[in-house]
C-alpha positions as CSV (number, residue, x, y, z in Angstrom):
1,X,1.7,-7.0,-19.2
2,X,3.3,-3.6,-19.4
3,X,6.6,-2.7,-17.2
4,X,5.6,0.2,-15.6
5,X,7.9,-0.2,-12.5
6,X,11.1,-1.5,-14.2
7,X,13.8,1.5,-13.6
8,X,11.4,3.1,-11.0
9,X,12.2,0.4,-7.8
10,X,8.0,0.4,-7.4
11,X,7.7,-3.1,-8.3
12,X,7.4,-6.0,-6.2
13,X,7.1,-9.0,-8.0
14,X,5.6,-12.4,-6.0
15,X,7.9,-15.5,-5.8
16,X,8.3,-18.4,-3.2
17,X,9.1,-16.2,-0.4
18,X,7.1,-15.8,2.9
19,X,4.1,-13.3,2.5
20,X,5.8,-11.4,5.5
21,X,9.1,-10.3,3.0
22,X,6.5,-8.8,0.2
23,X,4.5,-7.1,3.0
24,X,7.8,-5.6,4.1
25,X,9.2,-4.8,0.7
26,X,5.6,-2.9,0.5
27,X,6.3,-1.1,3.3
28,X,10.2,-0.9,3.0
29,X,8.8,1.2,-0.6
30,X,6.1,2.9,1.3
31,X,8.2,4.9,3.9
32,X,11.0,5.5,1.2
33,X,8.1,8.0,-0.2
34,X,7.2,6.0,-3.3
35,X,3.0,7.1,-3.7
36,X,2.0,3.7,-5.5
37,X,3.6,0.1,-5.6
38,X,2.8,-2.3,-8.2
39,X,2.9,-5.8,-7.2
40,X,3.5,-8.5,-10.1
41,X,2.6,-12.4,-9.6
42,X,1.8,-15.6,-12.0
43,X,0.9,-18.7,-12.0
44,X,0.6,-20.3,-8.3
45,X,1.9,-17.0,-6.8
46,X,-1.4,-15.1,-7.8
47,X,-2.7,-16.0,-4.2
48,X,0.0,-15.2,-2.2
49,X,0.3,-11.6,-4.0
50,X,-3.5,-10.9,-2.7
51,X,-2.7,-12.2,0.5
52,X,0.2,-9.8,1.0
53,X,-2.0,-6.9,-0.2
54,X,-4.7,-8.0,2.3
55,X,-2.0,-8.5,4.9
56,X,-0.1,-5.0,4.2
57,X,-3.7,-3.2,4.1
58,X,-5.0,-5.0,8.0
59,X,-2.5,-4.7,9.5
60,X,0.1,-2.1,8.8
61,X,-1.6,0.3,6.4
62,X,-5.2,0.5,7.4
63,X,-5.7,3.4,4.5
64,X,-3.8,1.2,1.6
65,X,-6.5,1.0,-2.1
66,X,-5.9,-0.8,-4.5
67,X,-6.1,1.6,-7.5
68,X,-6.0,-0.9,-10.6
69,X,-6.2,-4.7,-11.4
70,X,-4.6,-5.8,-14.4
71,X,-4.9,-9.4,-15.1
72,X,-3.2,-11.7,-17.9
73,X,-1.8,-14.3,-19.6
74,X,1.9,-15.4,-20.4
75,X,2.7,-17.8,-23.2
76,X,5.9,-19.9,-21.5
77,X,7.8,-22.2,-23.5
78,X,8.4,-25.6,-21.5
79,X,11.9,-27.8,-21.9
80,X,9.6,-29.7,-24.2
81,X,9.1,-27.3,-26.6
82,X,5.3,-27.2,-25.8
83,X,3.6,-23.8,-25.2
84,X,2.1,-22.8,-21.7
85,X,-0.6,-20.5,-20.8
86,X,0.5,-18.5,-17.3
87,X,-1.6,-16.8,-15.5
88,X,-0.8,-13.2,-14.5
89,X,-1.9,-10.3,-12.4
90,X,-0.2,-6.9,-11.7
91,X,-2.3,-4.7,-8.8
92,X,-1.4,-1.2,-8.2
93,X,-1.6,-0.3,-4.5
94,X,-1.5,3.0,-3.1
95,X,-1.3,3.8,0.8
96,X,-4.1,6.4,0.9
């Protein structure tokens, strides 16, 4: 996947948080005056990256698109030594 937020603070990427800390780190972005977020999840996360993005667009910014999917695979190295496939996803959100 490309790095198109690193160095620009646009980038949210999807842990184990609550959804509600990613929906605020949306907004927190949002009303800084930053015109797109991209939001970055893998693996198990992938879920709870849409559901923030559903969440964010609801509730708080009824006029939020979602202006590009990117989706992906990582190849992780385990502790064994054995090779992983990761899924990825990076969606690019705008709020109007």
């Amino acid at each position: 996947m490309r790095n198109p937020g690193r160095g620009h603070g646009n980038l949210v990427i999807i842990g184990s948080k609550p959804i509600m800390n990613y929906v605020v780190a949306c907004l927190t972005l949002f009303n800084s005056g930053v015109e797109t977020v991209y939001i970055r999840a893998r693996g198990r996360h992938i879920s709870k990256a849409i559901d923030s993005i559903e969440l964010l667009r609801r509730i708080f910014i009824k006029d939020a698109t979602v202006k590009n999917i990117e989706i992906g695979t990582d190849v992780l190295t385990r502790d064994d030594g054995e090779k992983a496939n990761v899924s990825t996803i990076e969606i690019l959100l705008s709020p109007f």
